[in-house]
C-alpha positions in Angstrom: 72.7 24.7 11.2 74.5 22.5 13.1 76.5 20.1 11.0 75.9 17.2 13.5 72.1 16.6 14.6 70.7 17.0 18.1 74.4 18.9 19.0 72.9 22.4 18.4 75.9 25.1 18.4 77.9 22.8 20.1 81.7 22.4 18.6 83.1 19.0 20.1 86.3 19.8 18.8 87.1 22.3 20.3 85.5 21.1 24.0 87.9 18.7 23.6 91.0 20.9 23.2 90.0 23.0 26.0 89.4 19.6 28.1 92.6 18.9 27.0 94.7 21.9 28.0 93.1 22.0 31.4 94.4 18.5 32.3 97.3 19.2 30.9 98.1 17.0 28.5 97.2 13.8 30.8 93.6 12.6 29.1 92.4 9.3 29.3 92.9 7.9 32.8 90.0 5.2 32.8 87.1 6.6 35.2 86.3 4.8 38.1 90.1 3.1 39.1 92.2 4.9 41.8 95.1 7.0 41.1 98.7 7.1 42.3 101.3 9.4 42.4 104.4 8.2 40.5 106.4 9.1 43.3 104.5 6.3 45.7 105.2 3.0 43.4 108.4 1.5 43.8 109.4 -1.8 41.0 108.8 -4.9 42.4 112.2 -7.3 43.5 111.0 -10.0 41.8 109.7 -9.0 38.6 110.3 -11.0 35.9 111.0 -8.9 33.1 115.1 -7.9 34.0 115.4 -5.8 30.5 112.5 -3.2 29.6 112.1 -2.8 25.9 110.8 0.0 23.7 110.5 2.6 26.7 111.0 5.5 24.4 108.4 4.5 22.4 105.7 4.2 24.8 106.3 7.4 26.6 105.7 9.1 23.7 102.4 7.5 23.7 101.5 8.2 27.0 102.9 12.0 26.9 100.4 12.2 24.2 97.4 10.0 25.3 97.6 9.3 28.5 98.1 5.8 30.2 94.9 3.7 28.9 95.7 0.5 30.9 95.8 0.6 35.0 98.8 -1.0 36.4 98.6 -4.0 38.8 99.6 -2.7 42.7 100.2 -4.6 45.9 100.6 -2.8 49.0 103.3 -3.3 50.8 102.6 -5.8 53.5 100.5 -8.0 51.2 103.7 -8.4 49.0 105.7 -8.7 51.7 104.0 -11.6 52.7 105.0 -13.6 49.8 108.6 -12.4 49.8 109.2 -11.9 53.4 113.7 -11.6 52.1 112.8 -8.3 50.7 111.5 -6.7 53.8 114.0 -4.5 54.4 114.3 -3.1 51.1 110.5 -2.5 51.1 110.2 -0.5 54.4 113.2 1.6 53.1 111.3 2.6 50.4 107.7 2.9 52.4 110.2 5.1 54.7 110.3 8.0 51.3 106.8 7.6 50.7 106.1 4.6 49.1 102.3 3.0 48.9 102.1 0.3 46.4 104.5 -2.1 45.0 103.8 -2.8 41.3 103.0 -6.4 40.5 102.3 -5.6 36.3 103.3 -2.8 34.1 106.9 -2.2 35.3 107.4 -0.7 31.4 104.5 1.2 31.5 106.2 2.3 35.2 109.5 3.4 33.5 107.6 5.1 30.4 105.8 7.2 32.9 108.3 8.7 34.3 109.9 9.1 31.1 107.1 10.9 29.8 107.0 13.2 32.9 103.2 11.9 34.4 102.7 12.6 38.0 99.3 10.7 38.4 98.8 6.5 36.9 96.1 4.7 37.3 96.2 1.8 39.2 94.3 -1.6 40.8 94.9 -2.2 43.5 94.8 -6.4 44.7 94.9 -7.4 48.2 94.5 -10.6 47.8 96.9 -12.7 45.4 97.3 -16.9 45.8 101.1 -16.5 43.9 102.2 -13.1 42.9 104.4 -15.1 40.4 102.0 -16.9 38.7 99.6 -13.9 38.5 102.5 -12.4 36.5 102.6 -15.3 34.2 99.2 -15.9 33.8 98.7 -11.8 33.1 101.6 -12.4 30.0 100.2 -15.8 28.8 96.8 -14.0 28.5 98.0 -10.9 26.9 97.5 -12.3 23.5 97.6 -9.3 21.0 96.4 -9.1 17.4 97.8 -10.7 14.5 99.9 -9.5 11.8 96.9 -9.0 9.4 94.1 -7.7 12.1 97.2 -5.3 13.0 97.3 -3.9 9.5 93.5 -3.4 9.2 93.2 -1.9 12.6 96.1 0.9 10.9 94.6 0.9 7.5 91.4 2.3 9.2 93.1 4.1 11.5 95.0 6.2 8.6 91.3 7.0 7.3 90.0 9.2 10.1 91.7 12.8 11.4 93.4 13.3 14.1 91.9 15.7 16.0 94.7 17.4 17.4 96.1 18.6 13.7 92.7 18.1 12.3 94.4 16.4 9.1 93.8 12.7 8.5 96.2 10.6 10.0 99.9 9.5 8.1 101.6 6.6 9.1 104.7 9.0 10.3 101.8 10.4 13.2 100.2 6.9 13.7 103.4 5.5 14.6 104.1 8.3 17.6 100.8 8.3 18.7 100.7 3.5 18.9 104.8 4.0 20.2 106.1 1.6 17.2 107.7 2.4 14.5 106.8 3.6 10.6 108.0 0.5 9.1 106.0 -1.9 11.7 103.1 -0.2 10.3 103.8 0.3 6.7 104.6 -3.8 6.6 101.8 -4.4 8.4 99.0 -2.1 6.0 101.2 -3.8 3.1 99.7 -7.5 4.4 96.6 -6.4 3.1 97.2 -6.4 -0.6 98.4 -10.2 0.3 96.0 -13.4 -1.3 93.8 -15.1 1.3 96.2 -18.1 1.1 99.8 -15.9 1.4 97.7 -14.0 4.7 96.8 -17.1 6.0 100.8 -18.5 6.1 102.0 -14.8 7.4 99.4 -16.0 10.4 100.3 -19.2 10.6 103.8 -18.3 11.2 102.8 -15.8 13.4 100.8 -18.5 15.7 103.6 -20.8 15.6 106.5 -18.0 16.3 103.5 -17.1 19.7 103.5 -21.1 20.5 99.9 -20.8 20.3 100.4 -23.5 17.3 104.1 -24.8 17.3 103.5 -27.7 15.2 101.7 -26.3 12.3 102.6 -26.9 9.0 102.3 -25.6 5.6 103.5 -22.4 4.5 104.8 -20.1 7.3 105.6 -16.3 5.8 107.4 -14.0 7.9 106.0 -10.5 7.9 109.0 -8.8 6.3 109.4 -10.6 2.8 106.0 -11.2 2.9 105.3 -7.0 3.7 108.5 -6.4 1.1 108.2 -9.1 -1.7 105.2 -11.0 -2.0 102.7 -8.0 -1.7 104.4 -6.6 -4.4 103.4 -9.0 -7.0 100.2 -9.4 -9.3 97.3 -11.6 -7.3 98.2 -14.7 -10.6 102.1 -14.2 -9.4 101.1 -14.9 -5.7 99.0 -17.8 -6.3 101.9 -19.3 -8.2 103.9 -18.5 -4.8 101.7 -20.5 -2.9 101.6 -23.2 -4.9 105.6 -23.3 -5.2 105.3 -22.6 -8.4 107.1 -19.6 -8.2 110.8 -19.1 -5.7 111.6 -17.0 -3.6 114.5 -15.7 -5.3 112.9 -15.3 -8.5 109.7 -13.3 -6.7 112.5 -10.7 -5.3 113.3 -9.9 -8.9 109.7 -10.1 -10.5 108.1 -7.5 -7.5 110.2 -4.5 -8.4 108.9 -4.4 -12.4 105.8 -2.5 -12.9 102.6 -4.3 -13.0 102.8 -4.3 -16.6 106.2 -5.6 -16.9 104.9 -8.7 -14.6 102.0 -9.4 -16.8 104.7 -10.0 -19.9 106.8 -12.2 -17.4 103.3 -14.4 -16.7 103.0 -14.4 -20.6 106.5 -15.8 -21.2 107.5 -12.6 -23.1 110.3 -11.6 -20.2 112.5 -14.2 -19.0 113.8 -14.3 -15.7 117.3 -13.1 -16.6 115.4 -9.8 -18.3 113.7 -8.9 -15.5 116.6 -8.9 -13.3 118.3 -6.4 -16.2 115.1 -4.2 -16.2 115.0 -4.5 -12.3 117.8 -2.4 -12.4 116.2 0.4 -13.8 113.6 2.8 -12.0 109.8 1.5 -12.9 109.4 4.6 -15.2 112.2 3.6 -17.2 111.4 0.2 -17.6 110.3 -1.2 -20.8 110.4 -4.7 -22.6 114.0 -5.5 -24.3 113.9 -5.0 -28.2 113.8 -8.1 -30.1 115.7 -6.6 -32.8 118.3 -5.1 -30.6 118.6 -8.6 -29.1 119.1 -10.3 -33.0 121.7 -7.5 -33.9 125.2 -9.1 -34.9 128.4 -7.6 -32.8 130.4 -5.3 -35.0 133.4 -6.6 -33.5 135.4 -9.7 -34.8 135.0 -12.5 -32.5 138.1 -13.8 -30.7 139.1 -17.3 -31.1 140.4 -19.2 -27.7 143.0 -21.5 -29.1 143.8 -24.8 -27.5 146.8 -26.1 -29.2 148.2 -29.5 -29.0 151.0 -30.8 -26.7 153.9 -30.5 -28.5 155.0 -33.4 -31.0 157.8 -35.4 -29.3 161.5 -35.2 -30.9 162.9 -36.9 -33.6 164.6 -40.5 -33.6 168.0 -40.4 -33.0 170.0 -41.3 -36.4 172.3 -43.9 -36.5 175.4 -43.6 -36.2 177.1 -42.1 -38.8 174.0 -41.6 -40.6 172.5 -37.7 -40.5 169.6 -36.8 -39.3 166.9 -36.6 -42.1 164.2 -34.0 -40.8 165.4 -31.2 -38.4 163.5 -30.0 -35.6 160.7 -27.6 -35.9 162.2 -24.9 -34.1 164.8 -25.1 -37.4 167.8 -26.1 -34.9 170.5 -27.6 -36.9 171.0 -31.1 -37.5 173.4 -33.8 -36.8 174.9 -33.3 -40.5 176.1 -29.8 -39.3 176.8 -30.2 -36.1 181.0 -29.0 -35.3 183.5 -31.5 -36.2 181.6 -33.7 -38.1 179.5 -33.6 -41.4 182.0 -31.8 -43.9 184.6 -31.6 -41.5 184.6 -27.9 -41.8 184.1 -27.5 -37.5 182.8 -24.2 -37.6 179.3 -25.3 -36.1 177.4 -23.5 -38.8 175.2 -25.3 -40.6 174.7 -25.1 -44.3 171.1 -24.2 -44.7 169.3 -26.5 -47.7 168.6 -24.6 -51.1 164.7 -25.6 -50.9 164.6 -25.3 -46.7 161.1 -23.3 -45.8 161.9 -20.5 -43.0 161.9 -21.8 -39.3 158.3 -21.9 -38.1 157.2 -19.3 -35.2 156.8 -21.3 -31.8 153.8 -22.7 -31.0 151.3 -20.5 -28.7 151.7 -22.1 -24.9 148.6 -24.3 -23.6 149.3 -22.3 -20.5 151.3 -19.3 -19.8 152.3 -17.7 -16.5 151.2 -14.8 -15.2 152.9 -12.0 -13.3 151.6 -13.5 -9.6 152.6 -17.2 -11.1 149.3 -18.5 -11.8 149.0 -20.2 -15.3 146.6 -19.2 -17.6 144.9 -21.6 -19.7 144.5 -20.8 -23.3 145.4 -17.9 -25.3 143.6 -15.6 -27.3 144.7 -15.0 -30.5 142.8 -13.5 -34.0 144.4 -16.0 -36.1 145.7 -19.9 -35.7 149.3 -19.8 -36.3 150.2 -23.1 -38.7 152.7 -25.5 -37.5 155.8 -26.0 -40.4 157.9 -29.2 -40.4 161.2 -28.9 -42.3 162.0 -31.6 -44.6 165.1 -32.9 -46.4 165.6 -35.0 -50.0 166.1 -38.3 -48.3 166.8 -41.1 -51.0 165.0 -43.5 -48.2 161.4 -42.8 -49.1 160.1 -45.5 -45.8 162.8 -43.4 -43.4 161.4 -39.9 -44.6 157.5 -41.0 -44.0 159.2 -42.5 -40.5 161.3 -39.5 -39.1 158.0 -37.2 -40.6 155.4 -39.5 -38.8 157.5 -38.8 -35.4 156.4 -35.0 -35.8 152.9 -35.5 -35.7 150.4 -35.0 -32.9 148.6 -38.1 -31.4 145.4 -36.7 -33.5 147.2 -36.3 -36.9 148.7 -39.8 -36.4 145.1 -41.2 -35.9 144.1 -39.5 -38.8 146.8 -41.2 -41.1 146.1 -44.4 -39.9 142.6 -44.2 -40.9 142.7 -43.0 -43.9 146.1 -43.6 -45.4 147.4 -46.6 -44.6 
């Protein structure tokens, strides 16, 4: 039994291969239009178009399908006219053979002879009121589909066989046999997982980008983040999208987590600086961040950054003849051992005092230099080192609390005023 109806023993499949391999490859030529050679079309002088995109791409289509769309043909003396300047390049070229000059589908011209077709077909006008304004009115109305209607037109596409292979269509084969590439279809298919109101900003910025609508407002998506980013979150996440509710930036980081993953961001159980951490890891290693591991103190002693003080200003100079009751904390000596004076003895050694604490280490810097001469603010250090003033009997009790008050920060000085005196 046949396994179509009313076809009998019939097998179109393969009627159409053997169609095919008679006309050698050059199918589809729409019935009823005249044919030209390629060799008896010649580009018109004044087309429009001075750079022809995507050539490559459509011969491939047309080695494989055939030319679907007749091109627009003058003959010669009806261009000529319009454009009487280009008469002498025109009968040079009607001197080799040539019949028509093309008035639309110069690309579809140079894809043809890319693709190696000896036969187009073509419609032929002999009457035209502007050959320019045909060509202008031919673009203006040459309004193709929109971003979404392009994707459902592929997603069905990618659902029936092709019956060359007789497998069911990838986007890899869809993309020779349309002449574009795989991306512009996998975007496009992508659209489709897109909330009414993010597909309705993709074509609103679409109309605006064909000046169909140049003054619309509202959202405007482009196809690429909307294809790479947005279609890639849960249907809640994109609602908050268009609603501004959720950033652009943050929606890059949310649409590589697993579905999942999203839900726990929606939930407030992922912040957004998680999910950029977990983004980093392929979706089957991905897993919410351990609260305990999150709570569990460093092992490692924490390292104080130390800010000390400006340093303490010097001592009063003693009168003279008086010595110097508090030395300096760097332990320098005094005036009362200074040479020649003091006990006369003029070596410059000072006698050290029997109850005299050790010299204090130097303060650590507020800023040190570095080896390319920057400075360096701070410095880290595991413990404060403590700051040791020097002092000396003094029978003067007021000048010891003077010359001690002169070592003393601005702070420490506050401090004693407040609560001591």
């Amino acid at each position: 039994m046949s396994p179509t109806p009313g076809l009998g023993s019939r097998d179109l499949v393969a009627e159409r291969a053997a169609a095919l391999a008679r006309s050698g490859h050059q199918k589809i030529i729409p019935q009823g239009l005249p044919t030209a050679r390629i060799n008896q079309l010649m580009p018109s002088p004044e087309n429009g178009r001075k750079t022809l995109h995507k050539v490559a791409e459509l011969a491939r289509t047309l080695k494989s399908d055939g030319m679907n769309t007749a091109m627009t043909v003058l003959p010669p003396d009806v261009f000529l006219a319009k454009y009487p300047q280009h008469t002498a390049a025109v009968q040079k070229a009607v001197a080799k053979g040539v019949v028509y000059v093309v008035h639309h589908g110069h690309r579809r011209l140079a894809a043809a002879k890319e693709a190696g077709l000896t036969e187009v077909p073509v419609l032929v006008r002999h009457t035209i009121v502007s050959p320019r304004i045909a060509a202008i009115q031919e673009n203006l109305q040459r309004m193709g589909l929109n971003p979404i209607e392009e994707g459902e037109e592929f997603a069905q596409t990618l659902k029936e066989v092709d019956e060359e292979t007789g497998k069911v269509y990838s986007q890899r084969a869809l993309a020779e046999r349309v002449g574009a590439s795989q991306t512009y279809i996998s975007h496009r298919v992508a659209l489709l997982r897109l909330v009414p109101e993010l597909r309705e900003a993709v074509v609103n910025h679409w109309l605006k980008e064909q000046g169909v609508q140049p003054d619309i407002e509202g959202l405007l998506l482009p196809v690429r983040p909307a294809a790479t980013v947005y279609a890639r979150l849960r249907e809640d996440l994109q609602q908050s999208v268009a609603t501004g509710a959720l950033a652009y930036e943050d929606a890059a980081v949310v649409c590589k987590l697993r579905e999942d993953l999203q839900g726990a961001f929606v939930e407030g159980k992922l912040t957004i600086e998680d999910a950029a951490e977990i983004a980093k890891l392929p979706q089957g290693q991905q897993k919410l961040p351990d609260p305990l591991a999150r709570a569990k103190p460093s092992s490692e002693p924490e390292k104080t950054v130390v800010q000390p003080a400006a340093p303490a200003p010097g001592p009063a100079p003693a009168p003279e003849g008086e010595k110097s009751a508090v030395p300096t904390p760097r332990g320098e000596p005094t005036l009362e051992g200074a040479a020649g004076q003091g006990d006369g003895t003029g070596d410059g050694n000072p006698e050290p005092a029997p109850d005299a604490q050790p010299p204090a280490p130097p303060a650590p810097l507020a800023a040190q230099a570095s080896g390319n001469g920057e400075r360096k603010t701070g410095t880290e250090v595991d413990v404060a080192v403590p700051r040791v003033i020097e002092l000396r009997e003094e029978k003067d009790l007021d000048q010891l609390v003077l010359a001690l008050i002169e070592h003393l920060t601005d702070e420490e000085r506050d401090y004693v005023r407040q609560h001591l005196l």
